[in-house]
Structure formats: structure tokens, C-alpha cells
Kinemage of the C-alpha trace (Angstrom):
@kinemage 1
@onewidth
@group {chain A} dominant
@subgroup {mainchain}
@vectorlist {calphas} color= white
{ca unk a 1} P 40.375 44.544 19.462
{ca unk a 2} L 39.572 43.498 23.605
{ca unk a 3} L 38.660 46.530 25.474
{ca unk a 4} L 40.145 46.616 29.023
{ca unk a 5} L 38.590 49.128 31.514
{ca unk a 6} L 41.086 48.845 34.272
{ca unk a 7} L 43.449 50.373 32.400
{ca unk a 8} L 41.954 53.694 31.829
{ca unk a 9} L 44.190 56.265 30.569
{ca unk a 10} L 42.232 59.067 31.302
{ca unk a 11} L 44.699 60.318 34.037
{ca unk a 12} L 41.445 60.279 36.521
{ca unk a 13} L 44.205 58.698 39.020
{ca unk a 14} L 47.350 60.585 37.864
{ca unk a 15} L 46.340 64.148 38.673
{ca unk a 16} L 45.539 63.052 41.938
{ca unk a 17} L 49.477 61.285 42.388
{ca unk a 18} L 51.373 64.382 40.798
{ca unk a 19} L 49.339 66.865 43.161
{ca unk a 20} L 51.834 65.014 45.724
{ca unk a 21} L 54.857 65.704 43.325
{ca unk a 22} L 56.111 68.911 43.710
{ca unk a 23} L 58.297 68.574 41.198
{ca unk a 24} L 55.459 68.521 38.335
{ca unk a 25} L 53.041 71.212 38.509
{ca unk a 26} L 49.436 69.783 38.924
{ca unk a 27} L 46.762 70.388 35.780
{ca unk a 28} L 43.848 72.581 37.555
{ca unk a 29} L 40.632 71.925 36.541
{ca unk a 30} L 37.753 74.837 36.784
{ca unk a 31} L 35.990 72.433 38.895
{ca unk a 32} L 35.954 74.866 42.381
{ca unk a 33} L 32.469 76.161 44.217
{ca unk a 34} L 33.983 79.618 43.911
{ca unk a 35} L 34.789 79.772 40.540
{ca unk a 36} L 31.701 81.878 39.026
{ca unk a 37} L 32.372 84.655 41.749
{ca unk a 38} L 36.147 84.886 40.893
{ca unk a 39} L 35.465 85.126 37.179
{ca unk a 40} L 33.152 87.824 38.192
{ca unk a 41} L 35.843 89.671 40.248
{ca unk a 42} L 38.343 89.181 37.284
{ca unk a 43} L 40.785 87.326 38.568
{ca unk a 44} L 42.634 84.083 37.810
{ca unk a 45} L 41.246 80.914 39.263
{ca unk a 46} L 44.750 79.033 39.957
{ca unk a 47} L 46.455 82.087 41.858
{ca unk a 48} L 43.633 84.380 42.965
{ca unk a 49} L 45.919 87.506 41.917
{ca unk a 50} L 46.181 88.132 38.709
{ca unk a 51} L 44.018 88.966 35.923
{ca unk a 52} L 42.723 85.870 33.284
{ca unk a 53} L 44.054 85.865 29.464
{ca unk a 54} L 40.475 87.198 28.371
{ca unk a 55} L 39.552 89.671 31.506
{ca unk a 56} L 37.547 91.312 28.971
{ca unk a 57} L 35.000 88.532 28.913
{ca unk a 58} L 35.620 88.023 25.156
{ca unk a 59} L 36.778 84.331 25.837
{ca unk a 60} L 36.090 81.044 27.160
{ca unk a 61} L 37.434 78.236 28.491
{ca unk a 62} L 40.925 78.020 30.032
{ca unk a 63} L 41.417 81.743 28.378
{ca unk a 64} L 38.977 83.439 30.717
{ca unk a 65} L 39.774 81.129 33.960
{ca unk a 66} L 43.704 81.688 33.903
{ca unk a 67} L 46.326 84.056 34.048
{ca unk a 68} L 48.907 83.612 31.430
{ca unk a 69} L 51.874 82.472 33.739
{ca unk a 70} L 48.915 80.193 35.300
{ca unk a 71} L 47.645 78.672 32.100
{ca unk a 72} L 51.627 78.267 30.798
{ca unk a 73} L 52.112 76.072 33.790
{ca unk a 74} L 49.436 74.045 33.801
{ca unk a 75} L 50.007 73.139 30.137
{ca unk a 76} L 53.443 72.630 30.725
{ca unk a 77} L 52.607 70.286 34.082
{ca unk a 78} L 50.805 67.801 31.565
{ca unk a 79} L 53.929 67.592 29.068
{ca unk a 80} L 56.183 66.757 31.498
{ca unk a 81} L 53.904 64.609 33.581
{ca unk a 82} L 53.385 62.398 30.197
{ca unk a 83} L 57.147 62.290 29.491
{ca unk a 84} L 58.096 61.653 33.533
{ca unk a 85} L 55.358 58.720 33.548
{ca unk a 86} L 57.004 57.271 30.554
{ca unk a 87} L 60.292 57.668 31.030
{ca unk a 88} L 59.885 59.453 27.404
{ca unk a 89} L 63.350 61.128 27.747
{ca unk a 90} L 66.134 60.160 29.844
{ca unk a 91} L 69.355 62.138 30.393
{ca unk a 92} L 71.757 59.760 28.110
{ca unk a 93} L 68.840 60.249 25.447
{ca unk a 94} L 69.540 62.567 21.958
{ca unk a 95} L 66.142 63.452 20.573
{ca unk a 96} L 64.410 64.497 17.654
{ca unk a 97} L 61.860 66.714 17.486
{ca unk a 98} L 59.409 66.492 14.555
{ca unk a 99} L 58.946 70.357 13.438
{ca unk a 100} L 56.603 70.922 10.657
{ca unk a 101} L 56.358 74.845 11.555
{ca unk a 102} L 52.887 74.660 13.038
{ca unk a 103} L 51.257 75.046 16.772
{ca unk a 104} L 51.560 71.587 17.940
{ca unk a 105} L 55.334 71.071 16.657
{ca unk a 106} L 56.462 74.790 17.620
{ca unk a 107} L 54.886 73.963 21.441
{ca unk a 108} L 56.528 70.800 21.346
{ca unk a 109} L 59.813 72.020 20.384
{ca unk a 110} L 59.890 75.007 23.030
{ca unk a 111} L 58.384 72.003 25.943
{ca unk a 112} L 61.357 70.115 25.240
{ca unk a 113} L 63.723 72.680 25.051
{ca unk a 114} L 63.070 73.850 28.299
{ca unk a 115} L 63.081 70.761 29.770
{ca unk a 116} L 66.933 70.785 28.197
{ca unk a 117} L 67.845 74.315 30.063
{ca unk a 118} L 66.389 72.719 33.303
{ca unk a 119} L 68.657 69.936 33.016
{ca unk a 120} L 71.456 71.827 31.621
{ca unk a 121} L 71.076 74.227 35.022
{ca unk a 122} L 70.917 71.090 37.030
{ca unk a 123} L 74.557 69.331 35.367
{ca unk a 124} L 76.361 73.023 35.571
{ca unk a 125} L 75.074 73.424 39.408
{ca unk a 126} L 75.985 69.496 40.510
{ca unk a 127} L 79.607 68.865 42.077
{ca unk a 128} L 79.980 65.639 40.145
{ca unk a 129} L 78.466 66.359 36.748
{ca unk a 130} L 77.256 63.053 36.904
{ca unk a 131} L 74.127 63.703 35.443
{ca unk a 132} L 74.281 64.198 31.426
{ca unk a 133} L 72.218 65.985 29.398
{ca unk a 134} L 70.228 64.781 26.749
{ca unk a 135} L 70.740 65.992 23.483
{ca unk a 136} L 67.894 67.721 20.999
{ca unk a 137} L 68.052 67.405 17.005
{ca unk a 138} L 65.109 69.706 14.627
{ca unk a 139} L 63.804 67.569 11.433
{ca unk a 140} L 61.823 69.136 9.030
{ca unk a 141} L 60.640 66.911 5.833
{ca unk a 142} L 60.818 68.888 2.903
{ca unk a 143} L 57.381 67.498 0.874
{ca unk a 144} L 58.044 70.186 -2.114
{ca unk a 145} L 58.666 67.273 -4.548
{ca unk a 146} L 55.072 66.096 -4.405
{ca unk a 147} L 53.287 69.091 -2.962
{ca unk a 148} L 52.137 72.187 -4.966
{ca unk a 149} L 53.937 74.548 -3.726
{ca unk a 150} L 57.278 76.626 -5.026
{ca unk a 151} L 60.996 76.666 -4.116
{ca unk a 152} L 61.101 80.270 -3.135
{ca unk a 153} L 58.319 79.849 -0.519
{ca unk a 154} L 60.232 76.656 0.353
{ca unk a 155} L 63.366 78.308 0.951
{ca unk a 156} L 61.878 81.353 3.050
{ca unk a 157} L 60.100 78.583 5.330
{ca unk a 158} L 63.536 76.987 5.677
{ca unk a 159} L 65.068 79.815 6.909
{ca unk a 160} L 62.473 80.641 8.971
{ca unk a 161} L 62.832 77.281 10.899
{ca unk a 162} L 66.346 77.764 10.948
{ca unk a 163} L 66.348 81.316 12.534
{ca unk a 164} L 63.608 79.852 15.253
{ca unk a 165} L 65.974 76.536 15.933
{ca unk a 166} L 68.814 79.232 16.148
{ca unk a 167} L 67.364 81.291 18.659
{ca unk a 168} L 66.530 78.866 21.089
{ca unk a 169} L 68.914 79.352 23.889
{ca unk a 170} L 72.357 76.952 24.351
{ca unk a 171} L 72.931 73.861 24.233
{ca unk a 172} L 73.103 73.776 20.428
{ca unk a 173} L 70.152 71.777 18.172
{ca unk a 174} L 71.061 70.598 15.016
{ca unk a 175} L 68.727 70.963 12.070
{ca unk a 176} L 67.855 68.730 9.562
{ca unk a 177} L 66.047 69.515 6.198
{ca unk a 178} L 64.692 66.137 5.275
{ca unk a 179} L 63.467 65.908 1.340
{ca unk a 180} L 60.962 63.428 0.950
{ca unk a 181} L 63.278 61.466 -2.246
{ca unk a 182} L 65.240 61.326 0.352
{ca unk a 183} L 63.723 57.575 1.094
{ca unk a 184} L 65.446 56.386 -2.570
{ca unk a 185} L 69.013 55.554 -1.409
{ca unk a 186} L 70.149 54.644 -4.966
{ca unk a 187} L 71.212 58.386 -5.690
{ca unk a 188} L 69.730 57.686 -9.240
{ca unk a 189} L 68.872 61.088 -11.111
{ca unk a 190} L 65.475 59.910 -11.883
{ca unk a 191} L 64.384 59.825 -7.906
{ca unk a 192} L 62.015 62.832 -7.949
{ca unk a 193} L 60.183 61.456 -11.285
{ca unk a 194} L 60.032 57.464 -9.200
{ca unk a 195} L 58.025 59.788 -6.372
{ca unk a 196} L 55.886 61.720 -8.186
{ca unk a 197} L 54.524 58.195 -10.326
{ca unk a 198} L 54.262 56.766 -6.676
{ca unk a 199} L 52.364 59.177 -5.440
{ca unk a 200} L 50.466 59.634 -8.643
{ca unk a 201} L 49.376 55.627 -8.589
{ca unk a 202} L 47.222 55.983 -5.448
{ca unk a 203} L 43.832 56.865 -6.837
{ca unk a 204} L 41.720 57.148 -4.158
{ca unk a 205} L 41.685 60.658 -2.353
{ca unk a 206} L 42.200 59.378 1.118
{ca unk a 207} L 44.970 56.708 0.433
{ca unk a 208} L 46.857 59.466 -1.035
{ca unk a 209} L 46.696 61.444 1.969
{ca unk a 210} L 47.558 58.344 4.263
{ca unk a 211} L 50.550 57.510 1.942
{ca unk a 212} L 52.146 60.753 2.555
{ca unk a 213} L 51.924 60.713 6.125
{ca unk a 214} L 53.060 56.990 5.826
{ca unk a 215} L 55.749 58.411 3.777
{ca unk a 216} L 56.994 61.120 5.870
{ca unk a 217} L 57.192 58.912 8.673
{ca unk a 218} L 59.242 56.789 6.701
{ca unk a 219} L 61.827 59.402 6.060
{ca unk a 220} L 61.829 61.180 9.790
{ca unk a 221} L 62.810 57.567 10.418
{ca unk a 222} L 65.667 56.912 8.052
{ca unk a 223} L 66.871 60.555 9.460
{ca unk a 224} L 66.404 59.584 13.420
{ca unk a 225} L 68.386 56.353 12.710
{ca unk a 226} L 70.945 58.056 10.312
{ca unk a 227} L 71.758 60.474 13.130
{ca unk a 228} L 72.151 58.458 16.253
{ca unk a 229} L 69.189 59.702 17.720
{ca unk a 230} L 67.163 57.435 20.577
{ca unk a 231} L 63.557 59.081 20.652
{ca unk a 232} L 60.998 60.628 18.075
{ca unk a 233} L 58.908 63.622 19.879
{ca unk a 234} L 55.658 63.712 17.798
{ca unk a 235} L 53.566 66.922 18.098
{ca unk a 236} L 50.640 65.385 18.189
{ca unk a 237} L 47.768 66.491 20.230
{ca unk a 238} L 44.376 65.426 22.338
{ca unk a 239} L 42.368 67.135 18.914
{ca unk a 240} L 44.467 64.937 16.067
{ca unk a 241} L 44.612 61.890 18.083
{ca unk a 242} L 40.672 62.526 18.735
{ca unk a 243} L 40.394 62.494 14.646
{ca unk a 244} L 42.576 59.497 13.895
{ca unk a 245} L 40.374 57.304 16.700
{ca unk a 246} L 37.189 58.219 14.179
{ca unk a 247} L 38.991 57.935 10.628
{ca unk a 248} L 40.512 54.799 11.505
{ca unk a 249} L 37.439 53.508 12.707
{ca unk a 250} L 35.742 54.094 9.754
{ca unk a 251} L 37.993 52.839 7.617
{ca unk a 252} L 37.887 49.459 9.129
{ca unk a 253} L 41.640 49.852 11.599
{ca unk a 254} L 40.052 49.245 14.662
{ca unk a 255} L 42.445 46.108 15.078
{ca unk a 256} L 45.503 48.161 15.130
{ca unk a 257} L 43.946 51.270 16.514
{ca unk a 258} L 44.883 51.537 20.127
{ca unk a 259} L 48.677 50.661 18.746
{ca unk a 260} L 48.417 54.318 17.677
{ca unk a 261} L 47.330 56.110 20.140
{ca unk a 262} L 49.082 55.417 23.069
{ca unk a 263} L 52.130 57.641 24.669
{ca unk a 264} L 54.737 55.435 23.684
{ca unk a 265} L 55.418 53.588 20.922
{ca unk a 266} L 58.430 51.507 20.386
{ca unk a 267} L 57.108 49.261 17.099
{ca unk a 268} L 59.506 51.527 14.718
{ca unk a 269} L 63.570 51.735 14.864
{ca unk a 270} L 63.768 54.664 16.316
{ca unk a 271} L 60.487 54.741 19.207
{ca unk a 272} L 57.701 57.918 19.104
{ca unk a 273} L 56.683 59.346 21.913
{ca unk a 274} L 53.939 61.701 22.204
{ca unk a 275} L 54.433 64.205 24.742
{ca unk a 276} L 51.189 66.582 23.831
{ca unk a 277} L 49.075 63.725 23.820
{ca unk a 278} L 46.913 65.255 26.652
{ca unk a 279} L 47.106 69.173 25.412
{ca unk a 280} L 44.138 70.408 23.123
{ca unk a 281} L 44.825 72.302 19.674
{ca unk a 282} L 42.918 74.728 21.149
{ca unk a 283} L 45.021 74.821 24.543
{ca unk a 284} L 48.537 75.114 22.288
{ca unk a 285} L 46.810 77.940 19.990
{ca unk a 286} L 46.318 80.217 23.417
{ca unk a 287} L 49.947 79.521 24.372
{ca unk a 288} L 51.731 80.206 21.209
{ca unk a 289} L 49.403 83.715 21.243
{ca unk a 290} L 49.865 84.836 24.898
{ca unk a 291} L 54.367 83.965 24.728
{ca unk a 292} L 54.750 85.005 20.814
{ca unk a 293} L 55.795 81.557 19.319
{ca unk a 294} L 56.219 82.284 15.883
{ca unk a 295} L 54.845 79.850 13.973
{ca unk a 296} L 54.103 78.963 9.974
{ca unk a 297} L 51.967 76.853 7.160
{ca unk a 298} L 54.032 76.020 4.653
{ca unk a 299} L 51.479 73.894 3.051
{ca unk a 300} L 47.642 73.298 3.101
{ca unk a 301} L 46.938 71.782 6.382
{ca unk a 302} L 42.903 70.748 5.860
{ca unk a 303} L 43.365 66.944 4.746
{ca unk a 304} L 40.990 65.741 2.196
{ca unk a 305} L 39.114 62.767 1.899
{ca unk a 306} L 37.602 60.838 5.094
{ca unk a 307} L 39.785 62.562 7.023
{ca unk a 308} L 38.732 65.728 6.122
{ca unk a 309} L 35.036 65.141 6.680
{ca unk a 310} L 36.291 63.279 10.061
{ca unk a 311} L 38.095 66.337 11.434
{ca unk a 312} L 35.276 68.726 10.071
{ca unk a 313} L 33.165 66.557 12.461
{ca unk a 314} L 35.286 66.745 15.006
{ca unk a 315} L 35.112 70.195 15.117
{ca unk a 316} L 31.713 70.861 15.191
{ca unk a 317} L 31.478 68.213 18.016
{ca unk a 318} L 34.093 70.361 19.812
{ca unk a 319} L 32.397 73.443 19.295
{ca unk a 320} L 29.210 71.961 21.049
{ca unk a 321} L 30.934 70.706 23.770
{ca unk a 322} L 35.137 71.954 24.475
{ca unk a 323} L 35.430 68.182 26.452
{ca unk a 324} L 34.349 66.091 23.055
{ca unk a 325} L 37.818 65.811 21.887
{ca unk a 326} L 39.418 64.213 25.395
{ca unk a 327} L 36.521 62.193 25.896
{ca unk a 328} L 36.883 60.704 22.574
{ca unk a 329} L 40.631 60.055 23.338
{ca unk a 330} L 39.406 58.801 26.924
{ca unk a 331} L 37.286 56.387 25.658
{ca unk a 332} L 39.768 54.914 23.062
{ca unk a 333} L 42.477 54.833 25.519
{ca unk a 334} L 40.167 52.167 27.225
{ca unk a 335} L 41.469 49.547 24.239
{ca unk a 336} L 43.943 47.250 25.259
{ca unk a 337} L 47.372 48.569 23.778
{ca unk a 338} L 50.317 46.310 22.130
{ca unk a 339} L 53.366 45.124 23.795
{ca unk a 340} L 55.259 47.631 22.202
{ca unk a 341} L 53.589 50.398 23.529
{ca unk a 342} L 55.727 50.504 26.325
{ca unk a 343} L 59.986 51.198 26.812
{ca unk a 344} L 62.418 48.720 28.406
{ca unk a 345} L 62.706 48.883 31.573
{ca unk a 346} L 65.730 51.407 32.098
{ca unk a 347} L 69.022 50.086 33.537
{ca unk a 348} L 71.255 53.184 33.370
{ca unk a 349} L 72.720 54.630 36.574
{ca unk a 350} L 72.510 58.058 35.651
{ca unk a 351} L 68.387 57.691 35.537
{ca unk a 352} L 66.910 59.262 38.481
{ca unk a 353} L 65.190 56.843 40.744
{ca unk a 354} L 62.270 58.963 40.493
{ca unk a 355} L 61.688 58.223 36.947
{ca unk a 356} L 62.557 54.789 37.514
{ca unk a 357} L 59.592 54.660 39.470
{ca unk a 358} L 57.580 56.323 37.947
{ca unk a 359} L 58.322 54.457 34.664
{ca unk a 360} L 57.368 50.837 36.787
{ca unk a 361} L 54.154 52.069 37.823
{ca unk a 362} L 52.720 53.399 34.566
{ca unk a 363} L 54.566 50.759 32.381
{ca unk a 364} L 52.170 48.348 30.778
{ca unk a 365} L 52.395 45.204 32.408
{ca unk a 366} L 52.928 42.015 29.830
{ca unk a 367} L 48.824 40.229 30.610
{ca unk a 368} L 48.007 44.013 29.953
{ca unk a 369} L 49.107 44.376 26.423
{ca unk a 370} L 48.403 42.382 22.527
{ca unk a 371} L 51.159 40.571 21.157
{ca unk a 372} L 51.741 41.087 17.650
{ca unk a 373} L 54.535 39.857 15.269
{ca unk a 374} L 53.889 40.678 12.116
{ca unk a 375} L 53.433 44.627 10.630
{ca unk a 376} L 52.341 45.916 7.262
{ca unk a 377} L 54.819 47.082 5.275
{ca unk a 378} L 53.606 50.570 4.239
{ca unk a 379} L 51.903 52.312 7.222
{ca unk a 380} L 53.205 49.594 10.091
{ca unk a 381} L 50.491 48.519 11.705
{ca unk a 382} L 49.865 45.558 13.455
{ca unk a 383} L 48.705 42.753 11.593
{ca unk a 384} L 47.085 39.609 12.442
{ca unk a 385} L 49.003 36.902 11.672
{ca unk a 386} L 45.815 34.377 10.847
{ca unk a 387} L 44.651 37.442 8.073
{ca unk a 388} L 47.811 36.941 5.912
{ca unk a 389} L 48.025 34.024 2.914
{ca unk a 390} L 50.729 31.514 2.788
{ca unk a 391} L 53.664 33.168 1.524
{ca unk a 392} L 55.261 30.356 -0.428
{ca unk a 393} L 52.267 30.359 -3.192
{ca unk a 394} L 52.947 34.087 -3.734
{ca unk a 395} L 57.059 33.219 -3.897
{ca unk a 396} L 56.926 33.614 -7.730
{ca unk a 397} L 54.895 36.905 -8.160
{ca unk a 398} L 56.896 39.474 -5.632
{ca unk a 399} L 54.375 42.183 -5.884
{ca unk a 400} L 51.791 39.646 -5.313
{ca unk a 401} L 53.346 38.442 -1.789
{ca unk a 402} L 54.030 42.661 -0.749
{ca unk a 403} L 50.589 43.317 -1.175
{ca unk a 404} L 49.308 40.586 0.686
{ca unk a 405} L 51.717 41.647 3.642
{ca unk a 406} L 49.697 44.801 3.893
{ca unk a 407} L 46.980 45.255 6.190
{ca unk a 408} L 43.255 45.991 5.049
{ca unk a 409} L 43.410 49.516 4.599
{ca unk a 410} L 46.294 49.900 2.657
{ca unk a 411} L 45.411 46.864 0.198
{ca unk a 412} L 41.833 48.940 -0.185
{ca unk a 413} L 43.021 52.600 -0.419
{ca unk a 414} L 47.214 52.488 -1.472
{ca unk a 415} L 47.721 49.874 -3.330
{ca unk a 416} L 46.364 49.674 -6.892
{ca unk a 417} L 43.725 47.202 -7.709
{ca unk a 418} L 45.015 45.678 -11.226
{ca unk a 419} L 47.781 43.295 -11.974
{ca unk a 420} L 49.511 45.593 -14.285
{ca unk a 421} L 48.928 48.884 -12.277
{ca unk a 422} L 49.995 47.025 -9.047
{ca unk a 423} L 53.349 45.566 -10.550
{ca unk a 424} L 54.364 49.221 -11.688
{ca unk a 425} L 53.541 49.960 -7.978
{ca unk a 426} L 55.561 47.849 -6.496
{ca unk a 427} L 58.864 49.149 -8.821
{ca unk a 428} L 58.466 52.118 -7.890
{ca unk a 429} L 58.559 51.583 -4.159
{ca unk a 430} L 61.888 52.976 -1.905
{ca unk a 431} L 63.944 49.854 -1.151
{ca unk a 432} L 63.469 50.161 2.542
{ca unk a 433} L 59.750 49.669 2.381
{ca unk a 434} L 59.791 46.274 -0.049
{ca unk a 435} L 63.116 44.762 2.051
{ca unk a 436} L 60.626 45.323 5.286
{ca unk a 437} L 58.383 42.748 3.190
{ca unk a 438} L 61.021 40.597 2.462
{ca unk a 439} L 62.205 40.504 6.095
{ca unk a 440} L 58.903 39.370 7.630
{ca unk a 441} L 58.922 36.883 5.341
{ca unk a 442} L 61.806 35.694 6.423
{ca unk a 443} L 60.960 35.863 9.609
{ca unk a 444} L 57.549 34.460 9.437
{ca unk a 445} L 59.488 31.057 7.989
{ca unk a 446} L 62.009 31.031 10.669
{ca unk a 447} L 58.989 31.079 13.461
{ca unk a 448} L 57.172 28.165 11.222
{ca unk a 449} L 60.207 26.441 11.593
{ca unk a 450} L 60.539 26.851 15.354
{ca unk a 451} L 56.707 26.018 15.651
{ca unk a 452} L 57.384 22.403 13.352
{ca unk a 453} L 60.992 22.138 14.768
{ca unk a 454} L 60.008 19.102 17.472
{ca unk a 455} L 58.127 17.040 13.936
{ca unk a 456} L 60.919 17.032 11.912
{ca unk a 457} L 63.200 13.549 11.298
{ca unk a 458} L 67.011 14.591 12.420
{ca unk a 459} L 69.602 13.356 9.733
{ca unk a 460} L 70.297 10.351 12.351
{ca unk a 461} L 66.780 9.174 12.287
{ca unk a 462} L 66.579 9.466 8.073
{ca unk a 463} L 69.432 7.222 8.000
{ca unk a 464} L 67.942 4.430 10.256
């Protein structure tokens, strides 16, 4: 872990270089001499005209400082300056939206979806219709199988999803129920009962909760790559991302920590993005109130564990103080990041130049990034390649060598501590997750082989 202070990611310097870009509205901060007196008078601190959300004085924050149309596009100016920086979607791009129902997906979905009309308005009004637009997919992972809950209220939530997909204006978005057996591709009948005994193995309280999130990440994968799609929009926020920098911590990831909490990340098949990653829970609560975006909990959302303490913490700290959460994220976003937290550079003509730009001046340089080559098999995280055992005297015992591919935290939480227990675990796995184990291994040996290639006696020189 190598901290790196000149490449803060606080956007301290970006606000100031998209107040020059009139094509992304600029984030206001409450920061003015006059703001006091034009609370007092009532009125919103951005346009001076109208009224703020709370003009009753029953709020605080952003609520009683903006108007509604005011605090919509200042919220809206940090999405699309975090996907514009990053190039996070591109015009010959066909994206998939992670939609679990709540705030954070439900604001994610609409952000995206009107950055679709704009760009649909923009082809239909061009000459040439040179400029595509990029296409939007809805995945949903249906976590009924190992989750308490029943089909009926499964179904409804379905449909509900559905009917809000549907009523998003034209173009089209496709929607895709993803069950979380869905990862078995053997269509064996006994898929459901391989799950449950997975999930059922992991003792401890907050490996279980990891696993499933490892899990459904796993299958909005197999679904992204299934269906063509380039991108993975995340819903993630500055208050989750503020929780995962302290749970991680504590449970000994700081290695691989600043792999996760960057804007891009292109590790997996299919890269994530994480458009949000500057927007507050609290911030996307006011805007799904104030424009009616109907949103649901389909199952308990409180996670249990360390991670529950962690984000009861968290809130308590943000209650003190509404600016805990970004500095936390502030702070971590000080670690250097991996080389794959970044996208390719861009080479299609139909890219703007603007976000070519844009994309060269916020793309992580290579000195300015960790090189990594080697990933644990269950939650992907970068793994030093010093930590992990020689592989060939684990070659006979296969459950053996896929445990000691996993990183720290997964070998101390997931994985079960026994011989017996931990060969049972390993049978049960989905295939995709124990061929990923067999593939590094693979590949570790072909780099050992590159590394001893110059030492090795050539068939010519055995002869002589």
C-alpha cells in the first residue's frame, strides 16, 4: 500500500476546470459571504430566485440552501463530470446498469438515462448521424434462492422494476432478471440445493455477507459478458464507498484497497465504473423525494457483521459532521491506485475530442499506478504475488492450491478452516470461479517460464 499525495482525488482542482466547461454544470458549494442572509430571505443560494427544498427551516444541508431544479443540477453536474473525466461511457458503448430497486441504483439508472435522451436529441438533430448512441441494458440479480424472502414478494418487485424500466422514455432498455444459480452453467436440477450448501459452509457472519456480494458480482458479470455489453454502472455512492474504506481496513485489505475505490475499474471482463462515486446517500435520498423516483427494498439492506458495526459508525460520524463521509473517501483516494484502474486510451472516431481530452488528462499515468498480476479467485482482488506458495507442491490436492490462490480475507472469513469441510467447499463451487484458479496457475507458470527462459539448455546445446 504507497500513499501518493499528488494524486489527490478530491476534485479540489476539477471543480475549478469544469466551472470553464459549460457543457457540465459546476457543483456549488455553500461556501459564499452572503449565504446566512439569503437563507434568511428564503431563497436559493445557486439562483437567488427561487425558494430552497426546506423553506420551512425544517432541513439542513443542501435541502435548505437549494431550490429543487438547483440542487437536481448540481447533483447531476458531478455524475456526468465523473463519467466525462473517465471517458466512463462513450457513444459506441452498450451499458448495464446494476438496479437493485434502491436510491443509489434508481438515481443511477435515471443519470444515465438522461444522458441517453441527450445523446439521442443530439444523433436525430445532426445532418450526418455520425454520432451513435450508446445503448442501456437493466440487471437485476434475483438472490431469492439464498435469501429469506418469498416468491410472491419476489414477483411483485419484478414487476415493479419492469414497469419503472418500461416507463423510462425511448430508446428501449432491455431487462434482465438475473437468479443467483444462475452462476452453475451445468443446468443440473440439483443447482439451487449446490447454493444453498455454499452459502451455508461460510460460518463466520461477515464472510457470508462478503460472499454474496462476491457472488452477485459474479453473476452481473456472466450477464454483462453474455449480453454484449462494454461497461458495468455501479450505484455506488460517496456513503458506501466511505464504509468499505473502514471494513476493509479492518479486516486486514488495505493492500488491495484503493483497487476498489477508484472511478474506474477495468480488472473484471466486463469494466465497473462508478458514476455516483462523488454523490452522498443522503444527497440521492433528497432527489429521489423532491422528482418522485419510485423506489423499493426487496430485501434487508442493514449488513451484519463488521460491516454492520462499520456502517453504524459511519453514520454516527456523519451525523456529527455531514463532510465525514467525503473526507473519508478523500483521504483514501490519496492511495496509489492499480494499473487497471484506468480505460485504454480510446481510438474510435466517433469519440468527441472533448472526451478524448478529457480522458488524457485524468487518466492515470503508468509511474502513477501498482502493477499487479495475480487476483484471488473469489472476491478478485489484487494479490501479491510474493504472498502466494509454490503451486506445484499443492498440484495433487486441488482444493489445497484454490485456497492458497485466495487473498487473506477470504482464506480467514470464506473459506472453511478443516480439510474435510474445505474439500466439500471447493465441490460445491460454480465452475467459473475454480477455472479462474486454474487459469492463474497457468499463467503464473508461463511467466516463470519467461522469467527462467534465458537459463535453460536449447535441444542443440543438450546434444553437444
Amino acid at each position: 500500500m504507497a500513499c501518493n499525495s499528488g494524486n489527490c482525488q478530491s476534485n479540489c482542482s476539477q471543480n475549478e476546470q469544469v466551472a470553464q466547461d459549460d457543457s457540465i454544470p459546476a457543483p456549488t458549494t455553500g461556501s459564499d459571504d452572503g449565504a446566512n442572509n439569503q437563507q434568511q430571505q428564503g431563497v436559493c443560494l445557486k439562483c437567488k430566485v427561487s425558494p430552497p427544498i426546506s423553506s420551512g427551516g425544517g432541513g439542513s444541508g443542501d435541502e435548505a440552501r437549494f431550490c429543487g431544479d438547483c440542487f437536481r443540477t448540481n447533483l447531476f453536474g458531478k455524475f456526468r463530470l465523473a463519467v466525462t473525466s473517465h471517458a466512463m461511457i462513450t457513444p459506441s458503448d452498450n451499458v448495464l446498469v446494476a438496479f437493485s430497486g434502491g436510491v443509489a441504483s434508481r438515481v443511477a439508472l435515471q443519470f444515465v438515462h438522461d444522458m441517453q435522451q441527450r445523446a439521442q436529441r443530439n444523433y436525430e438533430a445532426s445532418k450526418d448521424r455520425s454520432l451513435p448512441v450508446f445503448g442501456v441494458g437493466v440487471a437485476f440479480v434475483d438472490e431469492s434462492t439464498v435469501c429469506s424472502i418469498s416468491n410472491d414478494e419476489v414477483e411483485e418487485a419484478i414487476q415493479e422494476m419492469k414497469s419503472t424500466v418500461l416507463e423510462l422514455a425511448p430508446p428501449v432498455k432491455q431487462f434482465h432478471v438475473v437468479p443467483s444459480v444462475s452462476l452453475y452453467s451445468s443446468g443440473s436440477s440439483d443447482e439451487k440445493d449446490r447454493l444453498m450448501k455454499l452459502i451455508g459452509a461460510v460460518d463466520d457472519v461477515t464472510g457470508k455477507d462478503d460472499f454474496l456480494m462476491h457472488l452477485r458480482m459474479w453473476a452481473l458479470q456472466k450477464v454483462a459478458s453474455e449480453n454484449g455489453y462494454t461497461k458495468l454502472v455501479l450505484g455506488l455512492c460517496t456513503s458506501k464507498i466511505a464504509c468499505h474504506v473502514i471494513a476493509a481496513t479492518v479486516k486486514g485489505q488495505g493492500y488491495s484497497l484503493s483497487a476498489d475505490i477508484q472511478y474506474v475499474d477495468a480488472r473484471w471482463q466486463v469494466p465497473i465504473v462508478l458514476p455516483l462515486r462523488d454523490c452522498t446517500a443522503q444527497e440521492l435520498n433528497i432527489l429521489c423525494r423532491i422528482d418522485g423516483l419510485k423506489t423499493l427494498q426487496l430485501v434487508n439492506d442493514h449488513p451484519s457483521g463488521i460491516n454492520g458495526l462499520i456502517s453504524s459508525f459511519v453514520r454516527l460520524l456523519q451525523e456529527e459532521n455531514p463532510s465525514r463521509e467525503s473526507t473519508i473517501v478523500r483521504t483514501a483516494g490519496k492511495l496509489t491506485p492499480f494499473h487497471f484502474n484506468r480505460l485504454p486510451e480510446i481510438n474510435d472516431s466517433s469519440v468527441p475530442l472533448a472526451t478524448l481530452r478529457r480522458q488524457k488528462r485524468y487518466n492515470l499515468k503508468p509511474q502513477e499506478s501498482i502493477s499487479s498480476e495475480s487476483f484471488c479467485p473469489i472476491c478478485n482482488s489484487p494479490v501479491i504475488n510474493s504472498d502466494l506458495p509454490s503451486c506445484g507442491s499443492l498440484k495433487p490436492f486441488k482444493f489445497r492450491e484454490f485456497a492458497a490462490s485466495c487473498c487473506p480475507s477470504c482464506q480467514f472469513q470464506i473459506l472453511p478452516q478443516d480439510q474435510s469441510s474445505m474439500k466439500e467447499f471447493y465441490s460445491l463451487l460454480p465452475e467459473g470461479l475454480v477455472s479462474r484458479s486454474k487459469h492463474k496457475d497457468n499463467d503464473n507458470l508461463d511467466m516463470l517460464r519467461e522469467q527462467v527462459q534465458d537459463c535453460l539448455l536449447s535441444n542443440s546445446d543438450d546434444e553437444t
